[in-house]
Structures are given as C-alpha cells and as structure tokens.
N, C-alpha and C positions, 0 to 999 in steps of 0.2 A: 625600479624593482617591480616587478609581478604581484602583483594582487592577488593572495591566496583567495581559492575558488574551495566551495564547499557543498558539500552533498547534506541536504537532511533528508534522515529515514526513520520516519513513524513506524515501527514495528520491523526492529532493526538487527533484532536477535535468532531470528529463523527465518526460510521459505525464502520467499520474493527479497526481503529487507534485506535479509543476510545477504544473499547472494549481489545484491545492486550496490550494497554497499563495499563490497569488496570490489566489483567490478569498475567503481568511479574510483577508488583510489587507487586504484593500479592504471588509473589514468591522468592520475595527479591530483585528483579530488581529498580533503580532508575532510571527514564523516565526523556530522553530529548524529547519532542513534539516540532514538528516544523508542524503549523495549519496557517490559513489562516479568521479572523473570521471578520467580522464588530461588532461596538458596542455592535448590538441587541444581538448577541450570545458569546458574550463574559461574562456573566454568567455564563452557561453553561459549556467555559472553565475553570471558579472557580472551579465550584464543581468537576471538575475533577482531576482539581489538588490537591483539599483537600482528596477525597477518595485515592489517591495514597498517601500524605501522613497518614492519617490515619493507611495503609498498613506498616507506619516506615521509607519509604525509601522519597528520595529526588525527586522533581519534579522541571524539568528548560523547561520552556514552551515561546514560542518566536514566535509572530503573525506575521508572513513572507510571502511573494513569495516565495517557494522551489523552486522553477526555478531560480532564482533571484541568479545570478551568486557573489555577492559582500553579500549579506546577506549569503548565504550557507556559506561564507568564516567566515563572524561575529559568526555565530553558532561554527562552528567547534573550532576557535581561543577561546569561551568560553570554552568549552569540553576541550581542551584542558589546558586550565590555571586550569579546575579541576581535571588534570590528570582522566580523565573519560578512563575506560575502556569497549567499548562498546562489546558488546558480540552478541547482535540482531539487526539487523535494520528491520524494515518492512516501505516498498516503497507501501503508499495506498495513491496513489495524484489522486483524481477524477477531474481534471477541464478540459473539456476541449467545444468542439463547437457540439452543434446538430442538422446538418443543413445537407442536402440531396448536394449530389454533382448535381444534374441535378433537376433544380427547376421544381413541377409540373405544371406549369404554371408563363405565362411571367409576372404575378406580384410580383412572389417572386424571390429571390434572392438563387443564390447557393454558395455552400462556397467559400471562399475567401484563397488566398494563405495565408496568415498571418494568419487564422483563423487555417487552416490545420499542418503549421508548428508550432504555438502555443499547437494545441494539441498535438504532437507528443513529441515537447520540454517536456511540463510538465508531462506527462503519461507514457512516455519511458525515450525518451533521457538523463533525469535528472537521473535516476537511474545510470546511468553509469559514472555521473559526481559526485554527494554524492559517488560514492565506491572508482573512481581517489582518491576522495580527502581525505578521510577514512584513506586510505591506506600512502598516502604523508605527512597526520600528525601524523602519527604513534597511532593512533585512537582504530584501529580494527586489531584483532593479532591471531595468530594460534587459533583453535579454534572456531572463530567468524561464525556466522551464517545471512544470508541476504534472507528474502522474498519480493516476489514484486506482488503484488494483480495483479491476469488476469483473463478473465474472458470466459464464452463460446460464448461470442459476437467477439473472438479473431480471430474464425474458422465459424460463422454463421452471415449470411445478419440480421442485424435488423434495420425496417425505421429512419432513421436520425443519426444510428450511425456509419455512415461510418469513420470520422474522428477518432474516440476513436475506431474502430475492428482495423483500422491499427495501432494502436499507442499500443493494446494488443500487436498486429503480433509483431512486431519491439521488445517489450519489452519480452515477448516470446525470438525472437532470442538472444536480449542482456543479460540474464540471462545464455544462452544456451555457447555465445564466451566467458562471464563474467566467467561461473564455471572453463573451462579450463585455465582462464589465472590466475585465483583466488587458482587452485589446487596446485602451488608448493608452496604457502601461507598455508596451509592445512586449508582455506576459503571456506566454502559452500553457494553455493546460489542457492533458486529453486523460481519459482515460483506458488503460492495459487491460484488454479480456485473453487471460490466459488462459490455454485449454487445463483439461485435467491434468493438474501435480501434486506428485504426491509428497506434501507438507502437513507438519503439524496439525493444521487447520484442519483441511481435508480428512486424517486419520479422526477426528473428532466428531463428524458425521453419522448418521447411523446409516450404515447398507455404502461406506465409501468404496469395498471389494465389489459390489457389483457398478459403482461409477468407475473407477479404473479399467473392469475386463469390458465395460460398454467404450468408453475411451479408446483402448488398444486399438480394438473392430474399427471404431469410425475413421480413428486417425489415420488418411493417406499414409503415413510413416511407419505404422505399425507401432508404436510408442507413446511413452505419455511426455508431456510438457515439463520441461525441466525447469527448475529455477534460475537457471545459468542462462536457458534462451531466454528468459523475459529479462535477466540482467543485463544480457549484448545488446537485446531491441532498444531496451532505454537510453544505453548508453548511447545509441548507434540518432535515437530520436531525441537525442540532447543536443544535436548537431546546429551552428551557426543558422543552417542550410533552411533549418524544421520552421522559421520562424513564422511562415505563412499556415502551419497546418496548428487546428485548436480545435476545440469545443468538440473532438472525436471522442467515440468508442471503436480502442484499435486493436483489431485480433492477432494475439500471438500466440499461436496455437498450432502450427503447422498442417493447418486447412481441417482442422478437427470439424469445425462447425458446420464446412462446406455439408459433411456428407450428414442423413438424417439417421 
C-alpha cells in the first residue's frame, strides 16, 4: 500500500496557501492547513476544505497562531498520531505591522519594538522553528521539499513596509543556512518571490492601487501575478527531478522583476 503523502500549509486560508493547497490535492496530496481566521471567514475556510476533499484526499485544518510556540507543538503531535508523511511545506504567514519607522509627523507614532519583533517572529523566524520541529518529529524525510513566500519588497523600499522587507531579508537568509544544514537530510528548501498579487495581504498595504498599476506596466504579460501561477510552480518544483536545486530565491512573476 502507498504511503499517504502530505502537504503542510502555513497560512492556509487565502492567497498563496489557499491556492497550493488545493493545487497539491488535486494531485493526490492530503493538506494539513494551519490559518489564522475569525468567525466572519471561517466559511470560506469550509469550502476549502470541501473542494480538497472532493479532490479524494484528507484535509486537517486547525485555526492557530503559527507563531504560537505550544499550538505549533499541538499540530505536529496531531500529524504525528496520523503518521502523516509530509513531503511539501509552504511557509506563506502574511501578518505582520505597516507602520513607517520614523513617523511623518509628531502625531503619529513609529513602530514599536514588539511590533517589529512580532513581524519578524511570524514572517521569518517561524520558518525555522516549523522545520526544527519537522525534523525532531520525524515528520519530514529524504525527499521532502519546503518553500517559503518572499517577496520583491525583500530588496526594495516600499512606504510602510519596512517591518515585513526585513522580515523577507531574514527569511531570504534563513532558507539560505536552512538548505545547507537541511542538505545532508537530502531536504530542499528555496524560497518563491512572487510578483505583484493581488491577495489579502497585499489589499492591506497602504498605496497597494498604485503597486498593482506599477505592476501591470512592468509585467512583460501585462497582468499581475495570480495565486494559481505560484500554486503550479510549487507544484511543478515539488518534482523528484528538483532535488539538486536549494538554498534559492526563485521568481515567479512572469519576468516582472526583469523590467525596472
């Protein structure tokens, strides 16, 4: 009998998540989602987990903190009790603070150390604590494949995302120490710089209508970056084949970045 293969997705309920994880189970993959929703949108998470089952395979979905060091532990400890053999992770946690380090004016406020180490915690740091722990419960095994959404905001000034470009930077690096210590594991891990899409996240930016109509312009294609194309690239970079490529940051963008 076949060894059920499994998909985990950090941020599981929209954008990237959403999309990769319906894209792995229509490929046979059964999705653990680990999302973050309030009531309002927790319909939303139904139908997602009905179209994955639909797809045949199992969906175990669990409204969490991912950062949330004692919950990460409750997830795993489940996975584990189903002997889940995970094969994908994709690390897509959008939450973090969008606030100017140097306010423009003495009535607003600039960010706050806890705001700044919150973003970093959950947009990077966590990535390296889901893989620790991956790995210590015997989770994820030769083989295994791990992305982690980064973006071109990682290497470029945009107003109010100072917190999240360094919390890219960091996770950038941490993919970069992660592949080499993840190689004698014969473990890959790279991370997906998607061009501009337009996701949740994105809509939560301040001035995201003028990244969109900057976006259209650049993008060779005329269009912006769907979640659906960075769900087929994963899918497509989950392959047997991929096992020599790591420690990347890989543009799925449709030559966006090419032009200036």
């Amino acid at each position: 009998m076949n060894e059920t293969k499994w998909g985990l997705i950090l941020g599981a309920s929209s954008g990237f998540g959403e999309s990769t994880a319906l894209e792995l189970s229509s490929h046979g993959f059964s999705i653990a989602g680990v999302h973050l929703d309030r009531k309002t949108t927790l319909p939303h998470v139904e139908e997602i987990i009905s179209k994955i089952k639909l797809n045949g395979t199992t969906a175990l979905f669990f409204n969490m903190n991912a950062a949330d060091e004692e919950k990460r532990k409750e997830v795993l400890e489940k996975l584990a009790q189903e002997k889940a053999n995970i094969k994908i992770v994709l690390h897509s946690l959008a939450f973090g603070t969008l606030k100017s380090f140097i306010p423009a004016n003495s009535h607003e406020e600039g960010i706050t150390k806890s705001q700044l180490e919150m973003t970093l915690d959950v947009m990077a740091h966590s990535l390296v604590y889901w893989t620790q722990d991956l790995i210590r419960y015997g989770l994820m095994r030769e083989g295994g494949r791990i992305f982690a959404m980064t973006s071109e905001g990682g290497t470029h000034i945009i107003p109010s995302y100072g917190a999240v470009s360094a919390a890219k930077a960091a996770l950038e690096s941490h993919v970069r120490q992660l592949a080499y210590e993840l190689a004698p594991l014969k473990i890959t891990i790279n991370a997906i710089r998607a061009g501009v899409t337009d996701t949740p996240a994105l809509r939560k930016i301040p001035g995201n209508e003028n990244l969109v109509g900057h976006a259209k312009i650049r993008n060779p294609h005329g269009r912006l970056t769907t979640p659906e194309d960075v769900a087929k690239a994963i899918a497509a970079f989950s392959s047997p084949e991929t096992a020599w490529m790591t420690g990347n940051v890989i543009g799925v963008d449709g030559g966006e970045c090419i032009v200036a």
